[in-house]
N, C-alpha and C positions, 0 to 999 in steps of 0.2 A: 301330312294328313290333317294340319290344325288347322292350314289354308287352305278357305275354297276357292275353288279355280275359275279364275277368270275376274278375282278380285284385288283390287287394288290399293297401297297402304294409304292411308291419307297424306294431303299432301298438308309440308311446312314448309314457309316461309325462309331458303337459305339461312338468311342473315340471323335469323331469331334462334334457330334450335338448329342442330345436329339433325343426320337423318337417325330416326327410333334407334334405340340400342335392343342387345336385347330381353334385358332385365325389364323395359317398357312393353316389350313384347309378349314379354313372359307374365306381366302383372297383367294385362288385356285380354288372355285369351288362359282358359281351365275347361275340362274337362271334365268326364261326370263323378273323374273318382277324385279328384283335386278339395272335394269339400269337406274342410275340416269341423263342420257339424254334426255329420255324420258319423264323424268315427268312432268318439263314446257308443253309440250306439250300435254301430256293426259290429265291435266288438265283444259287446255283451252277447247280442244275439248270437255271434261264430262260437262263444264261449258253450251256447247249450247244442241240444241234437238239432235241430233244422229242419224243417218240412217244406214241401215247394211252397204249399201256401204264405209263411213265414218271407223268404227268399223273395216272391213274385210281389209281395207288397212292399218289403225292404227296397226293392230295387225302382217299383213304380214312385217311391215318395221322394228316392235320390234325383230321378229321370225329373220327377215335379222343381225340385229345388235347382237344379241343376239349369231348367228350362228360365224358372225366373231370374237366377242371376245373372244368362245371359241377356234377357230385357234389361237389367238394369245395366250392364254391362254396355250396352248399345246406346241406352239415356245418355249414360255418361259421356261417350266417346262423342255422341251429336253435340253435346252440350258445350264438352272443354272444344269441340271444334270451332264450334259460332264462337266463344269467346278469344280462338286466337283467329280467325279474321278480323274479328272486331279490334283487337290489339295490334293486328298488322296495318289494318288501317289510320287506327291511332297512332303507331310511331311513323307510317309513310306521310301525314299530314305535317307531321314535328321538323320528318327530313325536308321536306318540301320550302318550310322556311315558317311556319305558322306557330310564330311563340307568344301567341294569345293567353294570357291566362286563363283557361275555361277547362270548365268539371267537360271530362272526356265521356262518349258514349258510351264505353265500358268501365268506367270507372260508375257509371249509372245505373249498368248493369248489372254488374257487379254485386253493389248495394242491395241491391230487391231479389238477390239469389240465397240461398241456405246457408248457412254458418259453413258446409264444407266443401260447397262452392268456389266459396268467398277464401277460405284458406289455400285451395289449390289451386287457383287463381294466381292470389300473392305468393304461394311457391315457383308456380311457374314466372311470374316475371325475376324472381330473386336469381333465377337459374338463367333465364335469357339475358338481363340487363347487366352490365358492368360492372363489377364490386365496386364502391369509392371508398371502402377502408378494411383491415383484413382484424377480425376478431383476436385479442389472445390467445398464445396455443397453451399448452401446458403447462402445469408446477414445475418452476425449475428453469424455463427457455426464458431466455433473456426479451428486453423488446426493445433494443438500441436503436434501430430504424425499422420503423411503422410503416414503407413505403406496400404500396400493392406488389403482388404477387401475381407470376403471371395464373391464367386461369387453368381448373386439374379438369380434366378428363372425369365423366362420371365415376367411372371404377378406381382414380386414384383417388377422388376425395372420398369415395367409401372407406378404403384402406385406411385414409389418413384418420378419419372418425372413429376407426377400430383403435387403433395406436390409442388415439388421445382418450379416449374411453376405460383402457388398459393403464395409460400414465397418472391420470389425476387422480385415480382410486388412492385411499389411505396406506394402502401394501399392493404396488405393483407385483402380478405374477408373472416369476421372472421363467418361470416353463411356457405360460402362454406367448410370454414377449419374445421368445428362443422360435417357437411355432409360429408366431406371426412375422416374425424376419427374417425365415427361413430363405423366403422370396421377393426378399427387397424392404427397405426401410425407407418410407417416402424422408424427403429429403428437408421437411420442417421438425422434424421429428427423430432427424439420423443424429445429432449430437448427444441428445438424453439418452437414446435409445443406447449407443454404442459406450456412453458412459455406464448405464446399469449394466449391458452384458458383461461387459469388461471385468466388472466387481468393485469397480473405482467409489460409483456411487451405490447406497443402500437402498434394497427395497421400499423400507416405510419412505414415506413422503416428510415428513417432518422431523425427518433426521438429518438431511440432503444438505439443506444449507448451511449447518452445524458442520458435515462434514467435508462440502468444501472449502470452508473458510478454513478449516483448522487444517487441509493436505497442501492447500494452496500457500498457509503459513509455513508449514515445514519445508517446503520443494525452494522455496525462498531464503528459508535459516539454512539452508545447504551452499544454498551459492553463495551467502556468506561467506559461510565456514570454509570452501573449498575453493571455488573462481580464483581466487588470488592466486590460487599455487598453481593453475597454467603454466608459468612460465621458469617454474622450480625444474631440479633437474631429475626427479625423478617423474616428471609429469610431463614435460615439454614436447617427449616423443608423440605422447596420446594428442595431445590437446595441437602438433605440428599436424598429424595424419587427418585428424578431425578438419584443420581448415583446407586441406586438401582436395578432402573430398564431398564436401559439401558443394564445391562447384558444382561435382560430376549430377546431381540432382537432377530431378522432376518433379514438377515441368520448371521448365526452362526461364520462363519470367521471371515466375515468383519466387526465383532461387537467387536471382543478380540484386534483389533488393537487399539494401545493408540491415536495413533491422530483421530481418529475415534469418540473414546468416546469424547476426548476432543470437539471436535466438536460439536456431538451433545449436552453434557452439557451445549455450552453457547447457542445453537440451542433453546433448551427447558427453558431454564433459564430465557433469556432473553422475550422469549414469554410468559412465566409465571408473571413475574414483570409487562409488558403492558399489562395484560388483566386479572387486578385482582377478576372481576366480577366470571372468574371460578379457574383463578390460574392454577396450573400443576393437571392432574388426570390422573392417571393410563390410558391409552392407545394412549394418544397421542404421548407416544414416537416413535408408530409403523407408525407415519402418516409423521412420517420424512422420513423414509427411502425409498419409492421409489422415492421421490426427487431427496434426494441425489444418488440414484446408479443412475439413468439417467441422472443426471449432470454430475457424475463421467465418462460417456459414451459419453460427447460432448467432450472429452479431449483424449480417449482412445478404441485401437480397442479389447479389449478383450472381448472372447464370455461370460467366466466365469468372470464376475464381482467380484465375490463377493471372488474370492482367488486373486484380482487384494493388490499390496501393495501398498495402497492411498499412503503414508507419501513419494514416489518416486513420486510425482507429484511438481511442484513447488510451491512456500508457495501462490506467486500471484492464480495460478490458483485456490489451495483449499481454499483460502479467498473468490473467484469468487462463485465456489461450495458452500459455507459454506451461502453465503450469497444470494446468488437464491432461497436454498433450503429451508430457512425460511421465505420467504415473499412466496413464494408460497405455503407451509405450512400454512402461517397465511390466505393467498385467500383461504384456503379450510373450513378451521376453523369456517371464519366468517360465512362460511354458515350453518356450525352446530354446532354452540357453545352453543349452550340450551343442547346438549351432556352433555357436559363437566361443568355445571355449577349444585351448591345445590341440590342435592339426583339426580339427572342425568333426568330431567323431561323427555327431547327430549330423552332419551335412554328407559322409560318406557313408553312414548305415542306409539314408533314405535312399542317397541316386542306387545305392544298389537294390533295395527293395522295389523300386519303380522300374530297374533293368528285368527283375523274376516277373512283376507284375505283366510287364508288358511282350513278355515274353509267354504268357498264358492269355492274354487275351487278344492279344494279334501276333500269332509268331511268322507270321509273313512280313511286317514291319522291324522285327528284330531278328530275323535273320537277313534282312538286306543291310540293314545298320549293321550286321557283324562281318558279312560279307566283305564291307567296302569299309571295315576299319574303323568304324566311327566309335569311339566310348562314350557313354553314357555323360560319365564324367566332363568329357568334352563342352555337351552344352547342357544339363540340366544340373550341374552345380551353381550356375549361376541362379537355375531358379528355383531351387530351396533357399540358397541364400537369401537373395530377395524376393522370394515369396511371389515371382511370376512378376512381381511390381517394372522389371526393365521389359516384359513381353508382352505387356499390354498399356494401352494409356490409361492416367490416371482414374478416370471416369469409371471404368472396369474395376479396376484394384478395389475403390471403394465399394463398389456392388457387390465383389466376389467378397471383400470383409466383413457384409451384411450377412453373409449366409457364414464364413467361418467362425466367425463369434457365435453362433446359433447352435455352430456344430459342436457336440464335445470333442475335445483336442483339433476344432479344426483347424487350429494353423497350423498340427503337424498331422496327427492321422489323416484327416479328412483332405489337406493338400497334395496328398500323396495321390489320391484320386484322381483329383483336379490335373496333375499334371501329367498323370496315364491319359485321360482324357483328350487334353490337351495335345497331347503326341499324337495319337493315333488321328486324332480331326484332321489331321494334314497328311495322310497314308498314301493318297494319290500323287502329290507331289511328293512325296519323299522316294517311292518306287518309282516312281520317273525319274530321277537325278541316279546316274551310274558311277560320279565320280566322289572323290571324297572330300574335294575340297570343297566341289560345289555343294552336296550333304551338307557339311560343318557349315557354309557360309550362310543355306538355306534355315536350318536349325537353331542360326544367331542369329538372324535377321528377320522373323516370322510376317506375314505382312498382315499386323490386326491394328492397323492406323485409326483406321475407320471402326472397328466394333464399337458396340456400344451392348445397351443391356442386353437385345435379343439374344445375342453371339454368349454374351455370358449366362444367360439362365437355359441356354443349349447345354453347354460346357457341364454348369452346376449338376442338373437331370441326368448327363451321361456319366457324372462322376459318381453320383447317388447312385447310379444302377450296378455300375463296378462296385462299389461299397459291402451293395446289398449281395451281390455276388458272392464277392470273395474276401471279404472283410473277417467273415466266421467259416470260413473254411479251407485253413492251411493245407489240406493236401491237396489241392488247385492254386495256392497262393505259391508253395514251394517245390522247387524240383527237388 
């Protein structure tokens, strides 16, 4: 009803702009009740009795106001239109091969236009033309390499402007920073971010550097103190299983490089000797790596990570990396270490919670899985243990750690969701498969190759809806 019919958007130039979004949309065209000048005033008036005569001249001065800001509305839109022909013509002369030095038609025009002309103008070309260098991002982000970045999407560089907005403040607030990465942490901004949720680093700002020099101190007087005795015999078994199975890793590249491994062995090593209640067990080696590739990511602009060659980093910076990534690893820990410890208690309370859950929210999927033999156990032990990290590619893990960090208990409550969720998404195939080995093969082998965010911010939304479900209310949650 905003469009008249038979009207056409204007046209831009391919190569210059995007077609309108529609936030550009939305700022071009209001309606009669959109005007925020009005509204002191209608609401005094609705505050007494009201008489039509009152009503009929309130409305006639809105309809007035309403009328002129679409004239100017329309000035506008004529106006920034001539100026990007004028600029289209201006860079098709430059393409053309015309590198004259000469003051440009709109660069003339420009000049003998209004102050906010003249500013939206130069917005607009700052939005069309190619960045040749990328600003500082926040207190605390490192700036090792300057190189450009590819370019964001209008709605991600909004996002991102909220972030850094939220971080350079003198006390980041760590409820809004939880609410704004509920759905997604742009990815210049994912290392501070996931260090304050973590609790690694402090809210004030000017405590930060103080206290990672002094965590990054101690994480290093440990490998001192401990490293050596690897190959002691009361240590040798830990520190044997640890080079084990770091092979078994993800991804695949960034696992065969030697300072890699070396890293993670005193990573794990050292977390194994301070926390001998569980010691080292099989999947925590998977709980380092999205640490460490997003540290590796406040240092470096590359898309593909995981073919980046760490050991080209400087030794300082990968001591920084080396040492973030394991007290953040250990904030994750502490919250599920009943995992990791004697027969894995916290790893057989959840798969059976997630058997009750999913057996109330689809018992068409759990009685065919019981039908045809299949236990719980069978295949989603592996993914409490690691945290869904072997059922999807990296890319995902770190998305979905965006919103678990955000969650309270989200690496354990709130994953519980996640992987009801996660079951049931595949309900079509799984009641198609009659047999049980095909089942189990189907159930260990998922095919989410390809997902990437869309597939996970599905997943997150149907887990939140279960949550909200039946999170507070046990006589739906239990038989």
């Amino acid at each position: 009803s905003l469009i008249k019919p038979g009207s056409k958007p204007p046209t831009t130039p391919v190569k210059l702009k995007k077609v309108s979004t529609f936030q550009e949309f939305e700022s071009k065209t209001s309606d009669a009740w959109d005007l925020g000048d009005d509204d002191d005033e209608l609401l005094a008036i609705a505050a007494e009795n009201l008489n039509t005569e009152v009503v009929m001249e309130t409305a006639h001065k809105v309809i007035q106001n309403h009328s002129k800001l679409q004239e100017q509305h329309k000035f506008q839109e004529e106006h920034l239109q001539e100026e990007k022909q004028l600029e289209s013509a201006e860079l098709t002369s430059i393409a053309c091969g015309d590198n004259r030095l000469v003051k440009s038609v709109s660069e003339g025009h420009t000049s003998s236009s209004s102050d906010n002309a003249s500013e939206n103008s130069s917005m607009q070309r700052s939005q069309s033309l190619p960045q040749t260098s990328t600003p500082p991002l926040v207190s605390g982000m490192a700036d090792y390499n300057t190189s450009v970045t590819p370019a964001l999407t209008e709605r991600e560089a909004s996002r991102l402007d909220k972030f850094k907005q939220l971080l350079v403040g003198p006390n980041t607030d760590l409820e809004e920073l939880r609410k704004l990465s509920w759905s997604g942490i742009p990815k210049r901004v994912r290392p501070i971010a996931w260090k304050l949720l973590s609790g690694y680093l402090p809210a004030n700002v000017d405590r930060r550097d103080s206290t990672l020099k002094r965590k990054r101190k101690e994480y290093f007087a440990f490998v001192e103190q401990y490293y050596d005795s690897r190959n002691d015999e009361n240590h040798q078994d830990t520190y044997r299983q640890i080079h084990i199975d770091i092979p078994r890793m993800s991804p695949e590249v960034l696992r065969l490089q030697p300072k890699v491994t070396e890293i993670f062995e005193r990573i794990l090593f050292i977390w194994a000797i301070r926390h001998p209640a569980s010691g080292y067990v099989q999947g925590i080696n998977d709980l380092v790596t999205p640490f460490f590739v997003v540290f590796v990511c406040e240092y470096i602009e590359e898309e593909e990570v995981e073919n980046f060659d760490v050991s080209s980093l400087p030794e300082e910076v990968l001591q920084n990396i080396e040492a973030d990534s394991y007290w953040c690893m250990s904030k994750l820990l502490d919250g599920i270490q009943d995992n990791y410890t004697f027969a894995q208690p916290g790893i057989q309370k959840k798969v059976k919670m997630l058997e009750e859950l999913v057996s109330r929210i689809d018992e068409q999927v759990h009685r065919h899985l019981d039908q045809h033999e299949v236990k719980y156990l069978q295949f989603a032990f592996r993914w409490m243990n690691n945290l869904l990290m072997r059922e999807v590619p990296l890319r995902c893990t770190i998305r979905l750690w965006d919103t678990y960090q955000s969650e309270p208990e989200g690496f354990s409550h709130f994953h519980l969701y996640v992987c009801a969720a996660f079951l049931v998404r595949w309900r079509k195939e799984i009641l198609e498969e009659k047999d049980f080995q095909e089942l189990l093969i189907f159930l260990q082998n998922l095919p989410t190759v390809h997902w990437g965010n869309e597939e996970i911010s599905v997943l997150l939304a149907e887990a939140y809806r279960l949550k909200f479900a039946f999170a507070d209310a046990p006589n739906h949650y239990k038989k």
